[in-house]
C-alpha positions as CSV (number, residue, x, y, z in Angstrom):
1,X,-7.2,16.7,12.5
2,X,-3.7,15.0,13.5
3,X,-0.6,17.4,12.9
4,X,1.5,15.0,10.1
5,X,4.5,12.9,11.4
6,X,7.9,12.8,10.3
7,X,8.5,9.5,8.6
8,X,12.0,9.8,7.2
9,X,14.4,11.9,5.1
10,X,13.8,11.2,1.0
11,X,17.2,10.4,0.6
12,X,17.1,7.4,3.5
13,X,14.8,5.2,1.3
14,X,16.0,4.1,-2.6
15,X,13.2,4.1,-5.3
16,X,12.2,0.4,-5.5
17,X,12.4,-0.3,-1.6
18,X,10.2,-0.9,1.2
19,X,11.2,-0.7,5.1
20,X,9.4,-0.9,8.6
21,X,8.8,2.6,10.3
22,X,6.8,3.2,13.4
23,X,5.2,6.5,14.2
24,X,2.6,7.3,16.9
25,X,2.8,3.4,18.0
26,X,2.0,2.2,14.4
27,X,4.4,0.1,12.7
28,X,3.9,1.1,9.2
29,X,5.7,-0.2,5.7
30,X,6.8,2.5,3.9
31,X,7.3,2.4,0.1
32,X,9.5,4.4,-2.4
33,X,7.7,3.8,-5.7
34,X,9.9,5.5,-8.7
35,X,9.9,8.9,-6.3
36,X,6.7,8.8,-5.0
37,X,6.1,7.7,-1.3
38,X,3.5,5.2,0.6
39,X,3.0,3.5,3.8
40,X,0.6,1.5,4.6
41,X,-0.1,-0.8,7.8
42,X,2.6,-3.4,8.1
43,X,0.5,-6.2,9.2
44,X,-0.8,-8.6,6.5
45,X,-4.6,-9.4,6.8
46,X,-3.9,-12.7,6.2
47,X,-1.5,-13.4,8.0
48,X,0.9,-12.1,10.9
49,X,3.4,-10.9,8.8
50,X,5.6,-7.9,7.7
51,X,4.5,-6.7,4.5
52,X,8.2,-5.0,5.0
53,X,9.4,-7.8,5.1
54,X,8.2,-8.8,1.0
55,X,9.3,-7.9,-2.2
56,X,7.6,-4.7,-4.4
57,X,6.2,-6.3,-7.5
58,X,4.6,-5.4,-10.8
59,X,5.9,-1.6,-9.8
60,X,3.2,-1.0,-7.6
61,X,2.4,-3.9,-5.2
62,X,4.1,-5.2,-2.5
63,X,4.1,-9.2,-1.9
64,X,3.7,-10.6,1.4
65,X,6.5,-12.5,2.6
66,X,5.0,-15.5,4.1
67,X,1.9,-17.0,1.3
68,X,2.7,-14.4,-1.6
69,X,-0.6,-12.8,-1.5
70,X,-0.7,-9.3,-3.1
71,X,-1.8,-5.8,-2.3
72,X,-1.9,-2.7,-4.2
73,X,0.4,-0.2,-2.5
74,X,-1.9,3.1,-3.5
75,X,-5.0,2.0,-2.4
76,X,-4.0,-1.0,-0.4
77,X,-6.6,-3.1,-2.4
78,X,-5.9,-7.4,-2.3
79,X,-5.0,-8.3,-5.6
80,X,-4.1,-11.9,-5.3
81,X,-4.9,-15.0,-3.6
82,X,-4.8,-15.4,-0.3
83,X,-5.3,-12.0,0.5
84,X,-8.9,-10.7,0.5
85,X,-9.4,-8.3,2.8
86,X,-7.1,-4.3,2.2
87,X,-4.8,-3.4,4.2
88,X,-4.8,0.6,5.6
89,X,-3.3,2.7,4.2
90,X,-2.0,6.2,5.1
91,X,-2.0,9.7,3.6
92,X,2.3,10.9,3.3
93,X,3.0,14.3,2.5
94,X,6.0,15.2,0.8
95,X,7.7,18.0,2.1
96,X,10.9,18.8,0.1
97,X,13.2,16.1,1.7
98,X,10.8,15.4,4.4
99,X,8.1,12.5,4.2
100,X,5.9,13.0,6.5
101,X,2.9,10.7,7.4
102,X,-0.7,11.6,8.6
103,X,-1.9,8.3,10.9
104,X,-5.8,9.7,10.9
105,X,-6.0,10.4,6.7
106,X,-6.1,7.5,4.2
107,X,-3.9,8.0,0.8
108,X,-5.0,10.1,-1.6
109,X,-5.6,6.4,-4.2
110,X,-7.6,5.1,-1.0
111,X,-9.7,7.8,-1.0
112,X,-10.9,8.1,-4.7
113,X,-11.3,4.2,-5.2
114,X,-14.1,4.4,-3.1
């Protein structure tokens, strides 16, 4: 089991935002939905882009920036065309104003929609 990686402080990422972090040699998007946080890879599937990059939709998806295909942030599940294949994502533990990520865990969403 990894030892969980500082992501960034709570107060360096507004509710409703997304921005590029890389931990470990990952480049991860990191998400603050309403208070609770994300990250998922920040590659599309689709195509090379930075899911970053796109706009946080219907409160809990994030667009991609280059064909406006969807993906559930939680589980990282495609939920519009042209992306059909998930994306990774990674457990983050919240740690009073510490977000912390954990590269070798899935989220928590991930894990029970199997």
């Amino acid at each position: 089991m990894s030892q969980p990686i500082l992501l960034l402080k709570r107060a360096d990422l507004e509710p409703g935002k997304v921005r590029k972090c890389e931990v470990g040699g990952v480049a991860l998007a990191v998400y603050n939905l309403n208070g609770t946080f994300y990250a998922t890879q920040d590659g599309c599937t689709h195509a090379t882009a930075s899911l970053s990059e796109g706009d946080i939709v219907d409160d809990d998806c994030i667009a991609c920036p280059v064909h406006d295909g969807t993906f559930h942030i939680p589980t990282g599940q495609p939920m519009s065309f042209p992306c059909e294949h998930p994306i990774r994502t990674f457990k983050v533990i919240d740690e009073g104003e510490d977000v912390l990520v954990d590269l070798d865990q899935e989220s928590d969403e991930a894990a029970d929609a199997v």
